[in-house]
C-alpha positions in Angstrom: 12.9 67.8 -37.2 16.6 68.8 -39.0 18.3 69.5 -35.7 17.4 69.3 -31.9 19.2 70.5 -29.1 18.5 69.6 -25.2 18.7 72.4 -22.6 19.2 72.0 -19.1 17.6 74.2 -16.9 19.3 74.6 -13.6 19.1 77.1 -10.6 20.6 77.7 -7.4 18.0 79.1 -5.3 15.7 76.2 -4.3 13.8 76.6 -1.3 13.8 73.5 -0.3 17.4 71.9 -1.2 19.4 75.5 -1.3 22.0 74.9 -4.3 20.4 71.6 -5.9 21.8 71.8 -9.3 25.4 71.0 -6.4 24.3 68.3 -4.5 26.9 65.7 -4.3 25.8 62.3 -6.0 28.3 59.8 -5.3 31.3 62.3 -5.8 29.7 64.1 -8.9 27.5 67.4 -9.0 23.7 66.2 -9.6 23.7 68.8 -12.5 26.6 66.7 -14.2 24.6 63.5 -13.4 21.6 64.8 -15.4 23.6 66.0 -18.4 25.9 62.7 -19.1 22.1 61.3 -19.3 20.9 63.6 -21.3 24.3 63.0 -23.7 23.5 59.5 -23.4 19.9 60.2 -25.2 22.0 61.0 -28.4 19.0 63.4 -29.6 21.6 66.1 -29.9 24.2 68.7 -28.3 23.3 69.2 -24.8 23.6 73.1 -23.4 23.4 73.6 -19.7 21.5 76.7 -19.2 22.4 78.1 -15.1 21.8 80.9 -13.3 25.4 80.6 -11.5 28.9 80.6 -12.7 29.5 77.6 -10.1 27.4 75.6 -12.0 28.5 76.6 -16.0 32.2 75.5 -14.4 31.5 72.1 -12.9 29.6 71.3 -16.4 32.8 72.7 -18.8 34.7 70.9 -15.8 33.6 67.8 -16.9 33.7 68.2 -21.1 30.1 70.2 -21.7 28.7 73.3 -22.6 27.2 75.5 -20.5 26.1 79.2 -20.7 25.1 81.8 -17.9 21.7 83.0 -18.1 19.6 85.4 -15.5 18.8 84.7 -12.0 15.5 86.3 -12.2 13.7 84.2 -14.7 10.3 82.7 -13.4 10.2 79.3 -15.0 12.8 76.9 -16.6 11.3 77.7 -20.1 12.1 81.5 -20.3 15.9 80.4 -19.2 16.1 77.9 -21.8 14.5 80.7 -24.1 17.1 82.8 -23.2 20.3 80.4 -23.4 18.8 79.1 -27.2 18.8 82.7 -28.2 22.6 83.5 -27.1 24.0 79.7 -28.1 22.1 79.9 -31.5 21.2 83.0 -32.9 21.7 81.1 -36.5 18.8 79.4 -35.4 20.2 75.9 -37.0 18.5 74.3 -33.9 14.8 73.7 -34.7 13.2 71.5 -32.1 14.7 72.2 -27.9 14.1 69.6 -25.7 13.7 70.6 -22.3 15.3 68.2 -19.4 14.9 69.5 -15.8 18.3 69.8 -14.1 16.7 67.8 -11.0 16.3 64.5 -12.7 19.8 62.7 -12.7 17.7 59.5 -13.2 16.2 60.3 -16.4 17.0 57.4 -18.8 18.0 58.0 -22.2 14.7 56.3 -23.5 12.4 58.7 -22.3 14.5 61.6 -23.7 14.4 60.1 -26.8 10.3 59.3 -27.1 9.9 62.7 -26.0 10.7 64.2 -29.7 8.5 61.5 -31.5 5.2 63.6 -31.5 6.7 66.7 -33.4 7.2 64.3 -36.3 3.0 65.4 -37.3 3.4 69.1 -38.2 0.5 69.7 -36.5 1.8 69.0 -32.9 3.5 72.6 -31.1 4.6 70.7 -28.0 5.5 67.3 -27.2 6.0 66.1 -23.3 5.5 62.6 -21.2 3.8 60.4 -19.3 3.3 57.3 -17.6 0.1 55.4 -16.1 0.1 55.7 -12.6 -0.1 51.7 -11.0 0.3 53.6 -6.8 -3.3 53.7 -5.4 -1.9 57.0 -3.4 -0.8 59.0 -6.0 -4.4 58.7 -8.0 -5.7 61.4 -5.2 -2.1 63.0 -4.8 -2.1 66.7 -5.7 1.9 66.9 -6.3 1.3 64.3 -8.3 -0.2 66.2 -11.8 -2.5 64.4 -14.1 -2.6 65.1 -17.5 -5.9 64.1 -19.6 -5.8 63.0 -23.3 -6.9 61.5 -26.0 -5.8 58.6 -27.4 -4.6 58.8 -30.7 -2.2 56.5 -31.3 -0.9 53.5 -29.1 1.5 55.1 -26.6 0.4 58.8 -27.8 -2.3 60.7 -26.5 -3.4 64.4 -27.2 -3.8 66.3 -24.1 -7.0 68.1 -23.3 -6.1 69.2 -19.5 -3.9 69.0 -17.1 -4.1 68.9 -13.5 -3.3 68.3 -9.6 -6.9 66.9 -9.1 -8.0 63.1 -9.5 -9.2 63.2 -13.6 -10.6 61.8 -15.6 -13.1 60.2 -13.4 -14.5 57.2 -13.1 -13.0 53.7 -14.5 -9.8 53.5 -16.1 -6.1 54.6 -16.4 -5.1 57.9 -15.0 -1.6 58.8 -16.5 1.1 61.2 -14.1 2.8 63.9 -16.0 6.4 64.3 -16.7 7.7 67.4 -16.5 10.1 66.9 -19.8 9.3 68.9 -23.0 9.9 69.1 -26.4 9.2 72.3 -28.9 9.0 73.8 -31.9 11.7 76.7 -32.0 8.4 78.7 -33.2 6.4 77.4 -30.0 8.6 78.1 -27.8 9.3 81.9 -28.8 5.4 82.3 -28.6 5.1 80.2 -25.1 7.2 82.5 -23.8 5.9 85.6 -24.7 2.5 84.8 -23.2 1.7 86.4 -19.9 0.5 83.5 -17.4 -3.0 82.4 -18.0 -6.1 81.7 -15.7 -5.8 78.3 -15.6 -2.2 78.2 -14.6 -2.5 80.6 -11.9 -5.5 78.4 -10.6 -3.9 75.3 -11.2 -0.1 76.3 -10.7 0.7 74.2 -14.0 2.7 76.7 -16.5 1.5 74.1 -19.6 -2.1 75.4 -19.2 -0.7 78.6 -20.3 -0.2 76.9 -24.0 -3.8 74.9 -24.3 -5.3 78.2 -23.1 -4.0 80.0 -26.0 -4.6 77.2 -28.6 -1.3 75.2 -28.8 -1.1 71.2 -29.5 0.8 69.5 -27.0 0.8 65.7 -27.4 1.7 63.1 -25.3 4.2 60.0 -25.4 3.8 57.1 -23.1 6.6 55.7 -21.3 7.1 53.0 -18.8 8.0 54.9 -15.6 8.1 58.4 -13.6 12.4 59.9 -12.8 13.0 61.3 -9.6 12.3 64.0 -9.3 15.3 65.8 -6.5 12.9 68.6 -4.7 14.0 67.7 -0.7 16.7 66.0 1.3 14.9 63.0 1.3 14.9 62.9 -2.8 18.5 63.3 -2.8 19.1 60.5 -0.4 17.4 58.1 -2.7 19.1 59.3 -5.9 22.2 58.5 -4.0 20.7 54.8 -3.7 19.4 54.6 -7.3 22.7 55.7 -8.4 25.5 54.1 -6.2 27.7 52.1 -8.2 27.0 48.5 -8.5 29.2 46.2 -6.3 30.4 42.7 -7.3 28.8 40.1 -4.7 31.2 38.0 -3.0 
């Protein structure tokens, strides 16, 4: 890995929280939340890649780079595919990490293991996880699973992913985090893939990269972001991230 770059995905047209990337955090736009964190990684230049001009201005607004990409890309990974190509066509940037633009609690050290498994060669893809210690998310289908084997302490190699309660029987089941990081190569051929069985079935778009032979490894970390997908989410990102008061 010579030079890694973060993308940050971000879109307008959620169903469920109509202009997320917007949302007022304590007086900021959550999009600009998420990218001072993703600065704060220090993996390397961070490049906001929106599907609205409101959202590239609030992010030059505050000191970062942003770039306009199409509103009718289906997934997060073809934008960031797109905004790579028009910010780098040098291709100096070998390894993109991808950071959801709904996760302005991501902490820096999670950004930062996410890279570790593309130092073996072998690995295409690298992404996160953490064990999951709630009885009620074991059996939780928005709660995805991923299945791996253990390879290294804190590294697994994933064999499956999914919304359903696996492995079974005794033992740790880990929750995925939706964070990646690729090869430049993997991500030109991820994207070029038309969507797979399994990921229709499952509606997981990182089936679509075991199914056609890639490595994706895992790293272990210590706990799930929030995730901002409903009113409610935002509400408690607002408490996670009011400023601390002095007690008197």
């Amino acid at each position: 890995m010579s030079d890694p770059i973060v993308l940050v995905p971000a879109r307008m047209g959620s169903s469920r929280l109509p202009g997320k990337p917007l949302a007022d955090i304590h007086g900021e736009p959550m999009i600009v939340h998420v990218w001072r964190r993703a600065c704060e990684a220090g993996v390397g230049p961070v490049l906001v890649a929106a599907d609205a001009p409101e959202i590239v201005a609030v992010i030059r607004a505050a000191g970062g780079h942003a770039v306009l990409t199409s509103a009718d890309h289906e997934s997060g990974s073809d934008r960031i595919f797109e905004a790579i190509e028009a910010f780098d066509p040098e291709r100096r940037h070998d390894v993109i990490v991808n950071v959801q633009g709904d996760l302005p609690t991501i902490d820096a050290a999670s950004v930062q293991a996410s890279i570790l498994p593309l130092l073996d060669p072998l690995v295409d893809i690298a992404t996160l996880a953490a064990e999951i210690t709630r009885a009620e998310e074991r059996a939780d289908p928005n709660v995805v699973k991923v299945v791996g084997t253990q390879i290294s302490p804190g590294r697994l190699r994933a064999l499956y992913f999914s919304r359903a309660t696996v492995p079974w029987g005794e033992g740790p089941l880990f929750h995925h985090i939706g964070l990646y990081a690729y090869r430049r190569q993997a991500l030109e051929r991820f994207v070029s893939l038309a969507p797979s069985p399994l990921e229709r079935r499952e509606k997981l778009e990182q089936l679509r990269a075991l199914e056609a032979g890639m490595r994706i490894d895992v790293a272990i970390v210590r706990a799930v972001p929030l995730g901002v997908d409903t009113p409610h989410d935002l509400d408690r990102a607002r408490d996670l991230l009011a400023p601390s008061q002095d007690l008197k």
